[in-house]
C-alpha positions as CSV (number, residue, x, y, z in Angstrom):
1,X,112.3,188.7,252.8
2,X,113.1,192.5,254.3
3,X,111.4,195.4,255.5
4,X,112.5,198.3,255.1
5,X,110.8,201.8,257.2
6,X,109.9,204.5,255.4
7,X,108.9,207.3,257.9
8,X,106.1,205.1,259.2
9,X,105.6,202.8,256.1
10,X,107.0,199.6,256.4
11,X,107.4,197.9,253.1
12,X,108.0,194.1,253.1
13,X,110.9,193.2,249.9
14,X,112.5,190.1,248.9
15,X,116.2,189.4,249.5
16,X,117.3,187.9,246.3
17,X,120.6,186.2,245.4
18,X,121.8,185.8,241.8
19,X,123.5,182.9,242.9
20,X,119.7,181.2,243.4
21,X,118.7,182.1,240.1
22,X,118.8,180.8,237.0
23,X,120.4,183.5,233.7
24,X,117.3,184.5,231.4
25,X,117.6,186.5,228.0
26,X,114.2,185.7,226.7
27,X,111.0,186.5,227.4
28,X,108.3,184.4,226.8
29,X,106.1,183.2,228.9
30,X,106.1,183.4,233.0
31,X,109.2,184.2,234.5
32,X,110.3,182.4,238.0
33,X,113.8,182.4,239.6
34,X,114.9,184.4,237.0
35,X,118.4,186.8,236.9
36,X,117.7,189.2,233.6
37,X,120.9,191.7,233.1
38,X,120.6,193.7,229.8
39,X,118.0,192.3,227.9
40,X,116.5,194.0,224.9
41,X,112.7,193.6,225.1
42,X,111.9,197.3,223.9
43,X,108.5,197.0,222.8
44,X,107.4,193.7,223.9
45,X,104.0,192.7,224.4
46,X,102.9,190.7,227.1
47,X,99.9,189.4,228.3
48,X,99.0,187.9,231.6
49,X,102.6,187.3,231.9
50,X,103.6,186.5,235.4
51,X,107.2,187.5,236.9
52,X,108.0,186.0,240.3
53,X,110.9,186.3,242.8
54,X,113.6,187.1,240.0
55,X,116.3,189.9,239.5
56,X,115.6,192.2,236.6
57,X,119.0,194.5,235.6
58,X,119.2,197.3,232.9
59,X,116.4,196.0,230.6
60,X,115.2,197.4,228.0
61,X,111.6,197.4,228.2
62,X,110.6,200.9,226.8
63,X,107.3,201.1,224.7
64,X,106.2,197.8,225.8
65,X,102.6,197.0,226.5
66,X,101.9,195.0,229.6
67,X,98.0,193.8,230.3
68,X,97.1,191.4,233.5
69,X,99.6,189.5,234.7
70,X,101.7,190.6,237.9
71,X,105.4,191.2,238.9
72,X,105.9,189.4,242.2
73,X,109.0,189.3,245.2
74,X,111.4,190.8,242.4
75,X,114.2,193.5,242.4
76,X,114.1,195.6,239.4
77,X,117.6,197.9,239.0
78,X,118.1,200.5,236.0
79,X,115.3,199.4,234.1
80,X,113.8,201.4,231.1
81,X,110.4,201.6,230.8
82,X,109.8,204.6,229.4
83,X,106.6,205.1,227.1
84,X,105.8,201.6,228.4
85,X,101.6,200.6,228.9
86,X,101.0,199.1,231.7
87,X,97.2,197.7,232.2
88,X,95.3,195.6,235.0
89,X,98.6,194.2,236.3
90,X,99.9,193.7,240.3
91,X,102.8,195.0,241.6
92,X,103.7,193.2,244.9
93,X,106.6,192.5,247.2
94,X,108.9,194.8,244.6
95,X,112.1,197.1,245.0
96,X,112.5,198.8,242.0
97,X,115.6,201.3,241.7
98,X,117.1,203.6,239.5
99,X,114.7,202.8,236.9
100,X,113.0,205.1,234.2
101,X,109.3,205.3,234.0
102,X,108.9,208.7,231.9
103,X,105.8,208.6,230.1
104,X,104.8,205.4,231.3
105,X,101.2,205.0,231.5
106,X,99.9,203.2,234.6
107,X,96.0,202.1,234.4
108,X,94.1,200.0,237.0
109,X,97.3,198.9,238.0
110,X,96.8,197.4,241.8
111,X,100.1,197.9,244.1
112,X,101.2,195.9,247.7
113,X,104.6,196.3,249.5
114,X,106.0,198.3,247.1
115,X,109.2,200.4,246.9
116,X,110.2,202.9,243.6
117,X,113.8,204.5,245.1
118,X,115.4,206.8,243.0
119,X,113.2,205.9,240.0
120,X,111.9,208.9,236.9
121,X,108.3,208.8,236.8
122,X,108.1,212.6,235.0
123,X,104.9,212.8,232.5
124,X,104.1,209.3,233.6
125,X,100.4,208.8,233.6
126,X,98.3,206.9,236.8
127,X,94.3,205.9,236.3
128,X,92.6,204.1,238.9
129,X,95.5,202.8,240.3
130,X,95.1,201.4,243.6
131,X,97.1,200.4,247.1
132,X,96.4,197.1,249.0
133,X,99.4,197.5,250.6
134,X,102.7,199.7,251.9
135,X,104.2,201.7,249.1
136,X,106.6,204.2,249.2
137,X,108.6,206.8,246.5
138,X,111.8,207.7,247.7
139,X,114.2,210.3,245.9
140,X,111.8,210.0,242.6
141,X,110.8,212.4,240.2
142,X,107.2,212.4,239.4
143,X,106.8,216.0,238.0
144,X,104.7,217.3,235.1
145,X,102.9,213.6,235.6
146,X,99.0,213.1,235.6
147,X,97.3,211.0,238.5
148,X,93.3,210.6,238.3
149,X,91.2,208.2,240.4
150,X,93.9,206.7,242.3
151,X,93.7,205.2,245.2
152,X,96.6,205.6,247.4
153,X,96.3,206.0,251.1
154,X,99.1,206.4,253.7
155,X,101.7,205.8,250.7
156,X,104.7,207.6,251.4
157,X,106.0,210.3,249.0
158,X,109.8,211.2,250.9
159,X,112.6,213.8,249.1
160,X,110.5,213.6,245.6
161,X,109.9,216.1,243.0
162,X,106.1,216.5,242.2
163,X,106.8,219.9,240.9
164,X,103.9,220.2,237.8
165,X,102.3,216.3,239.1
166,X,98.8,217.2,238.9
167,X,96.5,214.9,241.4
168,X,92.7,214.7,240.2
169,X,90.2,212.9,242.0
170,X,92.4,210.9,243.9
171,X,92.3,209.6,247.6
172,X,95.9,210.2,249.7
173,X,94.5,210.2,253.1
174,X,97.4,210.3,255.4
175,X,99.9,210.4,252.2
176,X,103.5,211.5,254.1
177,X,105.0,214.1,251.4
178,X,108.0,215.1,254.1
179,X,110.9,215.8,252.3
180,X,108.7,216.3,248.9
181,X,109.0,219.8,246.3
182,X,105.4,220.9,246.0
183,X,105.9,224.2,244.4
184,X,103.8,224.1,241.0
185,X,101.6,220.9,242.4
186,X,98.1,220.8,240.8
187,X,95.2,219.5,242.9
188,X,92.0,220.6,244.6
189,X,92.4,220.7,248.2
190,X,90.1,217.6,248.9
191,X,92.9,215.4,247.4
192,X,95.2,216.7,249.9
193,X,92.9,215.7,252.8
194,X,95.5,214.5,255.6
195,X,98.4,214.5,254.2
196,X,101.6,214.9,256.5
197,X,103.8,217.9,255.8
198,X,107.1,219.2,256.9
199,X,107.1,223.0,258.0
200,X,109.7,224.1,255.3
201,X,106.7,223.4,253.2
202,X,104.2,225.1,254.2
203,X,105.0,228.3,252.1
204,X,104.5,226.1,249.0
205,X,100.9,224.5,250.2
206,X,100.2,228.1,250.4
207,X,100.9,228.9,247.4
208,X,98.7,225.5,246.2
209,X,95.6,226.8,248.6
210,X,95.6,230.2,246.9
211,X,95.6,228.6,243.3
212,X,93.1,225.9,243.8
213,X,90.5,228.5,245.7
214,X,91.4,231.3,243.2
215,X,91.8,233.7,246.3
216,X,93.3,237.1,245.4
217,X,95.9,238.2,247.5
218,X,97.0,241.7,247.9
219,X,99.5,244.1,249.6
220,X,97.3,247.3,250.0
């Protein structure tokens, strides 16, 4: 395993070789040990499928639907998931990079030591999706998505783009959004409850404050 610091999130990852693993094409049933370059599992269905400690590699896994089951101690690089449904699973001990999440819909989907770098999560969808542990979004794009009842606490949001993201009933006490565009954000100021910011943007909380009290602002 690895940790990696992320402001002050520290995420716990595996450390997987290929040369551990044993090569995978198909999917059924559980997945363990598994190295997975280039499979084509676009719309899949899979039910409390379980995949631990393998290395997942430009899959095609786009409008596939995903209920219980978990993904465990794995790396997953340039993976397509686009349109996918993903329902009651667990995400734990995962780097996932590079990967495409756009219109993906996430629903009571629980997350620990988790790390989406460099990932598209735009118009993506998150209900009642919950942290039990570190997770962090680094360089992602999460605009013109939808969160509602999420519960995310001290998850760290770094050098993202949540321009359009609108946050409804959601809990991101002590969320770190350093780094992070805001302008065109969408959500009443209760969601935003401790939140870290950086001072270039403050002019776009602002800008958020004004919208979400309807306050009218004038020059004269």
């Amino acid at each position: 395993m690895r940790t990696t610091t992320i402001g002050d999130v520290k995420v716990l990852l595996p450390n997987l070789d290929p040369d551990d693993l044993d090569t995978r094409t198909d999917l059924d049933g559980d997945l363990t040990e598994a190295l997975v370059e280039g499979a084509a599992w676009r719309g899949a269905q899979l039910a409390d499928v379980s995949i631990r400690s393998s290395l997942i590699t430009g899959v095609d896994l786009g409008e596939s639907t995903w209920e219980a089951g978990s993904l465990f101690s794995c790396e997953v690089t340039r993976t397509d998931f686009s349109g996918a449904t993903l329902t009651g699973i667990t995400i734990e001990r995962c780097a996932i990079t590079g990967s495409r999440f756009t219109g993906t819909r996430f629903t009571d989907v629980r997350l620990k030591d988790v790390l989406f770098d460099g990932c598209r999560l735009d118009y993506a969808t998150f209900h009642r999706v919950a942290a039990a542990g570190s997770v962090a979004f680094t360089d992602c794009t999460l605009s013109n998505g939808e969160w509602s009842s999420c519960r995310l606490p001290r998850i760290a949001l770094r050098s993202c783009d949540l321009a359009g993201l609108e946050w409804d009933a959601c809990h991101l006490d002590g969320a770190d959004l350093r780094g992070s565009r805001l302008h065109g954000l969408r959500a009443p100021l209760d969601n935003l409850r401790g939140v870290t910011l950086g001072e270039d943007q403050l002019p776009d909380f602002t800008q958020l404050t004004v919208a979400a009290l309807h306050l009218t602002v004038r020059s004269d």
